[in-house]
Residue, then its C-alpha position, 0 to 999 in steps of 0.5 A: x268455565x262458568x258454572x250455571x244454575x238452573x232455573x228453578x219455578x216458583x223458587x220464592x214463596x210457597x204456593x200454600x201460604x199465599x192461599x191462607x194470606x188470601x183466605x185472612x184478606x178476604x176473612x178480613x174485608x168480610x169482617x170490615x164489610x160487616x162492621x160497616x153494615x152494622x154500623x150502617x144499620x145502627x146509624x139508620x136505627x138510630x136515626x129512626x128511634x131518634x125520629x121516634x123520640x123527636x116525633x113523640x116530644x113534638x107530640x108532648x109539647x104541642x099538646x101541653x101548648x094546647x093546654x097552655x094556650x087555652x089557660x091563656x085565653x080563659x083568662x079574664x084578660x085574654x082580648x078578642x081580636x077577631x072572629x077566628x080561632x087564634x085570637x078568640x076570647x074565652x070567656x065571651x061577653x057577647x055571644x054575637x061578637x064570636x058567632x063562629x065559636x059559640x052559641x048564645x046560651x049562658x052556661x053560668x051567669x053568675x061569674x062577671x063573664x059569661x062562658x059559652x059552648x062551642x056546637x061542632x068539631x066535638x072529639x073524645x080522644x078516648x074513642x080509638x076511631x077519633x083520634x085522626x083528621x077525617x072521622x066525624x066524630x062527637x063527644x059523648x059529654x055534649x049532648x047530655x050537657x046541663x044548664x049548669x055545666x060548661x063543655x068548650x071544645x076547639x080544633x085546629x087540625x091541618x088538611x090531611x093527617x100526616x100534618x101536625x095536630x093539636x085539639x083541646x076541649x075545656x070541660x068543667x069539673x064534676x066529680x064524675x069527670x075528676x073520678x073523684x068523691x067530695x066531701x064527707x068520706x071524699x076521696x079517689x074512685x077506684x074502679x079497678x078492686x072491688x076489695x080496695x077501700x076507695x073502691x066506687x063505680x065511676x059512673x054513680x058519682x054525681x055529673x050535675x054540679x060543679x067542683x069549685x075552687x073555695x080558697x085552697x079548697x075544692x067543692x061540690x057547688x051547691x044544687x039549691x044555690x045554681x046558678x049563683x053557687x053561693x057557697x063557692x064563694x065570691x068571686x065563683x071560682x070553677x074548675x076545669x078539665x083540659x084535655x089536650x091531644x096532639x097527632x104529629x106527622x108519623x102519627x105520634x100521639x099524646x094526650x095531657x089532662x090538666x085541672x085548672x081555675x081561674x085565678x081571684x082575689x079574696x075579699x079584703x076584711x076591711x079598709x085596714x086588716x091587720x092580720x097578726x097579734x098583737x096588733x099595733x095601730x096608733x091612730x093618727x092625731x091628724x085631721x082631715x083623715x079617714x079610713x072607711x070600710x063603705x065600699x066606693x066600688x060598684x058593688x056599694x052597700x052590699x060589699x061595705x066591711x068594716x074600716x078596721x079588722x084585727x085578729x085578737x080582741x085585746x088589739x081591737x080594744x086597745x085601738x078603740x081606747x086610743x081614738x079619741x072621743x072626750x066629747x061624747x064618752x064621760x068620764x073619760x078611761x079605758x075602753x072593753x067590751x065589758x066597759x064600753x062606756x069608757x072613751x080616750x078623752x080628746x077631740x071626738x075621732x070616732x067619724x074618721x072610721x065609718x064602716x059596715x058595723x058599729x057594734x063596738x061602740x055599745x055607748x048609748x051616746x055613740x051606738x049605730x051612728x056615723x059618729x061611731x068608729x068602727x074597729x072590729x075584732x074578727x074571729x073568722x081570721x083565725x078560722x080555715x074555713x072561713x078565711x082560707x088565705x088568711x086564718x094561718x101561715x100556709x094560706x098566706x104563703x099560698x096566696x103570697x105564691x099566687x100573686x107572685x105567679x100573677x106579678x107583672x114585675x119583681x123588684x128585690x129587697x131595698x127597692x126605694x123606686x117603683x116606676x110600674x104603677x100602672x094607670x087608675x086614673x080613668x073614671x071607669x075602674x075596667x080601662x085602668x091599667x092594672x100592674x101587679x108588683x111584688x117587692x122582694x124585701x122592704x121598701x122605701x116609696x115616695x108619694x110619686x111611687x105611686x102614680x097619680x093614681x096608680x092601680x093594680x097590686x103591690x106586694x111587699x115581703x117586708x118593711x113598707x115605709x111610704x114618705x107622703x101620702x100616696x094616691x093608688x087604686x088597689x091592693x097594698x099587701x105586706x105580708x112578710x115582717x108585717x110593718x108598715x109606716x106611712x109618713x104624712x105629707x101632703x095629700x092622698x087617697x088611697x082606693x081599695x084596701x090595705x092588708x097587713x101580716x106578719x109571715x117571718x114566725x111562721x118557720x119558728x113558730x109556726x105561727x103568725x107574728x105581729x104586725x103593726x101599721x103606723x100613721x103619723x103626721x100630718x096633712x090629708x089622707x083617705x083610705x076608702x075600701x073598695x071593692x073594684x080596685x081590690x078585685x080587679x075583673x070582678x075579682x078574676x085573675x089568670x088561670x091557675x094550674x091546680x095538677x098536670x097529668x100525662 
């Protein structure tokens, strides 16, 4: 007989377990869910603080575009193209050729190219109720503007505020507008701490006159010499404020402050300035050959220097006892100051050396004529004040870095080939084209190097040898071993003036080293200072960012 068992209901898993397996997968999906929200929301976060971040970089880097833009078209170089704002020339010449940007009253008259002020879209970003498109507003600073200060505001807003945003305003500096005391006791103003030494009330400092750029200096324009502002210096170099701020969609705002000033050449000492001691200059034995300080340039008689500018008495000496002058000085020997009647014998050299002075040839036979050479020790090179570029090593590497911020092309050390010498060859000194070459090291050029003529600024940051008397229209500046050696052949003329220095002591010593400048040979060579070629555009150059705050 088979056996049979009873069915028996729910004979497999308990009904209890299969709840708490329920509870764990639901406990399970809940705790999936929220990783989910979470990861959910920190994507959204995310996006929206990244949203912020992209917002807030747009905002800081259009609004140090706007202030490298307006830096761009305060340059001597900017080109008026037409009338509307994206290619307006600051400064402008002639009002009347950019009626929708300026008026036609000189604000500074002294300075080449006359600057104007601008009557509307005038914004303080300072006043809250300003910052957005839509609000009329005015900056506080136009009306009370003086004759002698320059206020250039510009926008360039979208037609609605969720577009982008960038305005710029151009204010020239005072010591107001720097919150800053110039001069004698100078220094910050603090406002803030009454107990704090540099404590000032910001509004008590002086608006009227502006803040200069004299060599690395900044100074407060003299009152009594406005408009000329004569002890700024030449070319007048003023500082600028730019404010920049930009609205981005969102409405991410950033406000940039820079101080800036135009760029400039200083003048040149002389035709040949030889910045170091000693100072070697055997004067060549050629003839025709001449080196003159009387400036060919269009400043003329006011601007003439002298032909030859050494840093030390004893090489001024030395120079003038090698220039020949048998025919006029007797009995021939060494020339001093204390013994000026005393000349190197030979044929009589001393016309090959005109210049704005002839104190140095205290002969009576050659005293203040045309005949006398003129070599001149001057003591202002060793003066800060005087020659700011010039006196130590840290002008010249501060002007060193200046042109290599100006340069147009770099070449490196060893360079025996310069094919960007830019154009001089007009008659009218503002149509050449100008190039500004820095060579890294020493150089070898050829007379072709040069152009035909060539113009513009060449630097050379160690030995310059030239084969063949070149022809160029500018600046040629070795500062670095402080040699240079030009090989005679054939014929040159060189406009402008030649600068020697010698910078390789200064990380030893701390010190200018010595420099020499060799002549020899023959054939037929001139260098005529001037003044047009040296200092391109009435000596401006780009503007220079002096600080940056944001």
């Amino acid at each position: 007989m088979t056996e049979r068992k009873a069915d028996i209901p729910n004979s497999g898993q308990p009904t209890g377990e299969r709840g708490v397996a329920l509870i764990i997968a639901l406990l399970a999906l809940t705790v999936l869910t929220g990783i989910g929200f979470a990861i959910m929301v920190s994507s959204s976060t995310e996006s929206l603080i990244n949203a912020g971040f992209r917002r807030a970089g747009l905002a800081h880097f259009a609004a140090m575009g706007g202030v490298e833009e307006m830096r761009g078209r305060m340059g001597p170089d900017a080109a008026p193209l037409t009338n509307n704002l994206s290619s307006v020339k600051i400064p402008c010449s002639d009002g009347t050729t950019c009626p929708l940007l300026y008026n036609t009253v000189t604000r500074v008259a002294n300075l080449g190219k006359a600057y104007y002020i601008r009557l509307s879209n005038l914004i303080d970003p300072s006043d809250p109720n300003c910052l957005y498109l839509g609000m009329d507003c005015t900056d506080p600073d136009a009306p009370a503007a003086s004759a002698d200060r320059i206020i250039f505001t510009t926008t360039q807003p979208g037609t609605a505020t969720t577009m982008p945003y960038v305005w710029v305003k151009a204010t020239l500096a005072t010591q107001m507008k720097l919150k800053r005391r110039m001069g004698t006791g100078g220094g910050p103003c603090n406002p803030s701490d009454p107990l704090d030494p540099s404590y000032c009330d910001p509004a008590t400092l002086d608006d009227a006159n502006m803040i200069c750029r004299k060599g690395l200096k900044l100074i407060v324009g003299n009152p009594a010499a406005a408009p000329a502002y004569s002890n700024c210096g030449d070319p007048v170099v003023p500082v600028f404020v730019y404010t920049a701020l930009s609205i981005q969609p969102g409405r991410a705002t950033r406000v940039v402050r820079e101080l800036a000033a135009v760029g400039s050449i200083p003048n040149l000492p002389g035709g040949l300035t030889l910045d170091g001691c000693p100072s070697v200059f055997p004067p060549p034995t050629s003839h025709p050959f001449e080196l003159s300080g009387i400036d060919g340039g269009s400043c003329g008689a006011a601007c003439n220097v002298h032909s030859v500018v050494t840093r030390c008495q004893a090489d001024m000496e030395t120079i003038q006892n090698l220039i020949t002058d048998g025919n006029k000085c007797a009995p021939a020997g060494a020339y001093t100051v204390a013994t000026p009647n005393f000349c190197q014998a030979g044929p009589n050299r001393n016309g090959d050396y005109p210049g704005v002075g002839n104190q140095n040839c205290n002969n009576p036979n050659c005293n203040n004529t045309s005949n006398s050479a003129d070599i001149f020790y001057d003591a202002s090179m060793s003066d800060p004040d005087a020659q700011p570029f010039f006196a130590n090593c840290s002008g010249l590497q501060e002007f060193v870095s200046l042109v290599e911020d100006w340069a147009d092309y770099t070449y490196p050390a060893n360079t025996n080939s310069l094919s960007t010498h830019g154009d001089g060859s007009n008659a009218n000194p503002d149509l050449w084209d100008r190039v500004v070459n820095v060579i890294e090291g020493d150089a070898s050029l050829s007379q072709a190097d040069f152009g035909d003529p060539g113009a513009g600024i060449i630097l050379v940051k160690g030995t310059l040898t030239v084969n063949g008397y070149p022809s160029y229209n500018g600046a040629i500046l070795v500062i670095g071993t402080g040699n240079m050696v030009v090989s005679g052949a054939g014929n040159g003329t060189i406009n402008g003036g030649i600068f020697v220095a010698n910078t390789s002591t200064c990380a030893g010593t701390g010190l200018l080293g010595p420099v020499s400048y060799d002549n020899p040979g023959g054939g037929t060579f001139n260098l005529n200072y001037n003044s047009d070629a040296i200092k391109p555009k009435d000596g401006l150059l780009p503007m220079l960012r002096l600080s940056l705050n944001y």
